[in-house]
C-alpha positions, 0 to 999 in steps of 0.5 A, a space after each residue: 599550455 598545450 591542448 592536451 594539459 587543458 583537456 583534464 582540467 577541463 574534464 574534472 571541472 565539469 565533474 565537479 560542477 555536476 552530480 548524478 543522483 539515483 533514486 533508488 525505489 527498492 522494496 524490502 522486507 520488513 524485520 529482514 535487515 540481513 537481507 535488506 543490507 544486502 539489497 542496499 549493496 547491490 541496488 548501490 552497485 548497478 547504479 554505480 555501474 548502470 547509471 554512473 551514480 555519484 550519490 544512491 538514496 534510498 527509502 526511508 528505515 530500508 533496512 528494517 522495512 517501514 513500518 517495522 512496529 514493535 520490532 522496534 522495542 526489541 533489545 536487539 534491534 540496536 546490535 542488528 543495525 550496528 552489524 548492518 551498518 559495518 557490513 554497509 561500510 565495509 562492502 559500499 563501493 565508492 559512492 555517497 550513500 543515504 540509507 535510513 535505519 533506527 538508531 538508539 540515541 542517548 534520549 532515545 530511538 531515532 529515525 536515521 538517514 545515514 550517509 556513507 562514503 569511502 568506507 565510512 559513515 561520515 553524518 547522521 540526520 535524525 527525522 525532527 517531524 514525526 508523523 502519528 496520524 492515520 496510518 502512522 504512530 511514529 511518537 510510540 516509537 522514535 524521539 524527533 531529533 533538533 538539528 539540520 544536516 547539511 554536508 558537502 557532496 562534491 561540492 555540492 551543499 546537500 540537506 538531508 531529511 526524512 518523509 514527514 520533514 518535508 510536509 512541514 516548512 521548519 525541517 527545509 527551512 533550517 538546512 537552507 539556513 545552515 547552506 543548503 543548496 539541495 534537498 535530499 528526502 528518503 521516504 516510506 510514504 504510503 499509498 492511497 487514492 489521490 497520494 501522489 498529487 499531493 506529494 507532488 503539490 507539498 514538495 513543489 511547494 518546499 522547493 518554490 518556498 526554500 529556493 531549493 531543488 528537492 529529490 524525494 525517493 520513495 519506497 515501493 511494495 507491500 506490507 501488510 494492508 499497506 502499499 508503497 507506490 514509489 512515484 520518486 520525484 525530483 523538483 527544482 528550485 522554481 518548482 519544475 517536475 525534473 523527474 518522476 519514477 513510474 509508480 509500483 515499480 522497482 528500479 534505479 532512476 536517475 537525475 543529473 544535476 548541474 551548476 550553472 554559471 550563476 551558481 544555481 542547479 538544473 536538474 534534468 531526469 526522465 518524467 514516467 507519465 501522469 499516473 491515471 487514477 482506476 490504473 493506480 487503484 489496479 496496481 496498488 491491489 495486484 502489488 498488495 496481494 502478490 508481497 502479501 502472498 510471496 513474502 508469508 512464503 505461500 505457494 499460492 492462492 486460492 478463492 471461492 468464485 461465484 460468479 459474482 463481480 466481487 469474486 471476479 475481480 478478486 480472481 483477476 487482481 490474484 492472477 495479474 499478481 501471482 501468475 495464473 499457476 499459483 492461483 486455484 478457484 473453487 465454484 460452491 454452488 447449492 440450490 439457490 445458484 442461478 445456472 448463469 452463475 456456475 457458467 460464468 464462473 467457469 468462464 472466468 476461470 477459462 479465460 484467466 487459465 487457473 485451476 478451477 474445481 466445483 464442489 457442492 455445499 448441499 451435502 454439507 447443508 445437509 448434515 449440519 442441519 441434520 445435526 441441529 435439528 434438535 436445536 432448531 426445532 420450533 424456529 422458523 428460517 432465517 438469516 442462520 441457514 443463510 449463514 449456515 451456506 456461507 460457513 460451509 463453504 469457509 470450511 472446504 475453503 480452509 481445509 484446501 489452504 490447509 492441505 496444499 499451503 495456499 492462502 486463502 484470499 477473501 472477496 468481500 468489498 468496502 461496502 459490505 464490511 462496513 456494513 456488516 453485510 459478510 458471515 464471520 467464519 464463512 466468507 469472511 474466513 481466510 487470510 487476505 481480503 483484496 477489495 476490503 478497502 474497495 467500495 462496490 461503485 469502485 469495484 463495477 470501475 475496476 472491473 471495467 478497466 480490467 476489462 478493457 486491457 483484456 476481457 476477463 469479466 463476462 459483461 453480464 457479471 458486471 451488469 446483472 444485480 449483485 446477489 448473495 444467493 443465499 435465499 431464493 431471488 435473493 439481491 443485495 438491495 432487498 437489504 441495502 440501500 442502492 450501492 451508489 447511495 450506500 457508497 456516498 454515505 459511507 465515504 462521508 461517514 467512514 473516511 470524513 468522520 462526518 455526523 448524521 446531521 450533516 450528512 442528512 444535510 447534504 440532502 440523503 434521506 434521514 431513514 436510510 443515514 441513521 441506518 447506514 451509521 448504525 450498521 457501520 457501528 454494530 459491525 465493529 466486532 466483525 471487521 476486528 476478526 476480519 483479515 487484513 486487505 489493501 488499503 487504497 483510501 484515505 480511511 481504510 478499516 483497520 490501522 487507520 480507523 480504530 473505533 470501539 466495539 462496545 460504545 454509547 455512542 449515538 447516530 446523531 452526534 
């Protein structure tokens, strides 16, 4: 046979013998499936086109978004998914695509993985383990399907799989049963603190477990109080990283898998570095805040700066999200703010290049005071006038959102909110809360890592005691126990659910847990009418910590 007869066999021997797989870490948006149809064409073309890609997988519901909630028992959800799901098979290029979507069955809704080639959808896989703890309540939803799906991808034996699938043993173990020589998982996994170890802990462990090589691709992007930090991975069948996407990025990464002669895969893709902890935390809030502000369509943003660490951050995390023209800073000063407050604040502003206004609550004071002299006659000065400063400031706040179709970003911590330490109608007023899920040692942290990419935070605004300044030389530990006591509590108490006694157990002092849990437990009310923030622990208040406002409950149990 001549030389040039043998090149071609050659060449469509090695093409048969290797697969480009893409993980696609996009971002939809929720309820937007026009949208998110189109988003899966054209992700799908560039990596035909930019990566030569054989196979695209894409995050877990891409077309309705994750979570869609009760999006999902809407009538019209199934005749949507239908038209997207023609529009997808009538306009995909030549490539395997999996795409996950809802699709209503005949015992009811599924979670669907869905793989398209040549113009048609040739399998469907429906999720078997359905997730319904912290954030997640799936079983409202969706019926779990009961069979595996292996299909043959260019000669290649691929099992498809969903998410919570791949945290359970049962799912893999049936596709590698069924032939599976490869693992295909899409994802909507959200983030918290510590996420993307255990993912990476789980998927290694299914690989080493089936003797199968796993590609998980996840979602990235906001939604709500929650983030998708997309950290995609691909791990082979000895349970060896092959490939990380950098985390809270958008982007198309590539892995190349190739048939060795024994019959076993390799699979080789770029590693994006081991993630550092406080730069996650960092990312998460600034992809929270600039999805949360862009997808409600708001020009922009605009805070209370008080000089204060909390309000400082808040205004960093906004500007490093928005860009400096979409963020406006307001300073409120009244008579018990301490000059450096007014000049530090000022100095923020300066640095970050934001618009930056000061208006005076005195006036203000003065006329609701004036207004309730009458019912305030006999009483003598308390936490009222205190609140009274708050609230006046929420109303300049909202009246400013209001005129020029800014969202108001709140700058209250985890600590705080735990502990009831905020005003309702006051700084709790507005429409985002950055720090919500961020307890104040975190924030002290964040600022300092802030600072070191480029000061933005005057030294002294991190190192001087925080304080409300409602009240003359006023410090927040006249009314809280120290923030690094405080915080040790909370973890335990919020995000560990553990009890007075075992706290006290651990060494704290009686006193100070029974008044800590009480405060957590009397503020149930304010957290509800609170707005929603990024959640970036394991136990955020809110979707994942749903305790009731009148309750019996004690302290102790």
């Amino acid at each position: 046979m001549r030389e040039n007869a043998v090149a071609p066999l050659v060449e469509a021997f090695l093409k048969m013998s290797q697969l480009c797989v893409v993980m696609a870490q996009v971002n939809p948006l929720v309820g937007d499936i026009d949208a998110n149809t189109r988003l899966v064409l054209d992700a799908t073309r560039r990596a035909v086109a930019e990566c030569g890609a054989d196979v695209v997988v894409f995050p877990e519901l891409v077309l309705t978004g994750y979570p869609p909630e009760d999006l999902l028992l809407r009538e019209s959800i199934g005749p949507r998914i239908e038209r997207a799901l023609a529009a997808l098979a009538a306009e995909l290029p030549p490539a395997w695509v999996l795409v996950g979507y809802p699709r209503p069955g005949a015992d009811g809704l599924h979670n669907v993985a869905g793989l398209f080639h040549g113009g048609t959808l040739v399998a469907e896989y429906a999720k078997m383990e359905l997730p319904n703890y912290q954030v997640f309540d799936e079983k409202r939803y969706f019926v779990p399907g009961t069979t595996p799906c292996v299909v043959d991808i260019a000669g290649f034996r691929v099992g498809l799989s969903v998410c919570e699938d791949i945290w359970h043993a049962g799912p893999a173990d049936l596709a590698v049963a069924a032939g599976a020589e490869l693992i295909l998982n899409i994802n909507a996994s959200p983030y918290h603190a510590g996420k993307h170890r255990h993912r990476l802990l789980v998927v290694t462990e299914r690989a080493i477990a089936g003797r199968v090589p796993v590609v998980y691709a996840n979602m990235v992007g906001g939604q709500d109080e929650l983030v998708f930090d997309g950290g995609s991975i691909a791990v082979d069948a000895a349970g060896r990283l092959a490939a990380r996407a950098p985390h809270f990025e958008e982007g198309l990464f590539a892995v190349k898998l190739t048939r060795r002669s024994g019959g076993g895969l390799t699979l080789e893709g770029s590693v994006s570095p081991e993630p550092e902890h406080l730069a996650l935390v960092y990312s998460a809030l600034v992809t929270g805040v600039r999805d949360y502000v862009t997808k409600n369509r708001f020009k922009g943003v605009v805070l209370g700066l008080s000089g204060g660490i909390d309000s400082a951050l808040t205004l960093a995390v906004a500007v490093d999200a928005l860009g400096a023209e979409r963020v406006e800073a307001v300073m409120m000063p009244f008579r018990y703010t301490a000059a450096m407050s007014i000049e530090d604040a000022e100095a923020e502003a300066h640095a970050l290049g934001v618009r930056f206004s000061v208006l005076s609550i005195e006036p203000m004071y003065e006329a609701f005071m004036g207004a309730l002299a009458g019912e305030f006659a006999g009483s003598s000065v308390d936490t009222t006038e205190q609140n009274l400063q708050a609230r006046c400031r929420g109303v300049l706040l909202m009246a400013i959102s209001n005129k020029k179709g800014l969202l108001v970003l709140t700058t209250g911590n985890k600590s705080e909110m735990a502990v009831g330490y905020s005003t309702l109608y006051g700084d709790m007023a507005g429409g985002f809360d950055v720090l919500k899920d961020v307890p104040k040692t975190l924030v002290f942290a964040l600022a300092r890592y802030r600072n070191v990419q480029g000061e933005v935070i005057p030294e002294r605004v991190i190192t001087r005691a925080p304080s409300a300044e409602l009240a003359p030389d006023q410090k927040d530990e006249d009314n809280l126990p120290p923030y690094e006591v405080l915080d040790q509590i909370l973890e335990r108490y919020v995000e560990r659910d553990m009890s007075a006694d075992a706290i006290v157990a651990e060494g704290f002092e009686p006193q100070t847990v029974a008044r800590v849990i009480r405060l957590v437990d009397l503020n149930e009310y304010k957290r509800r009418q609170a707005p929603v923030g990024v959640r970036v622990t394991q136990r955020a208040f809110g979707r994942d910590r749903r305790y009731p406002i009148t309750s019996g409950w004690k302290p102790g149990d």
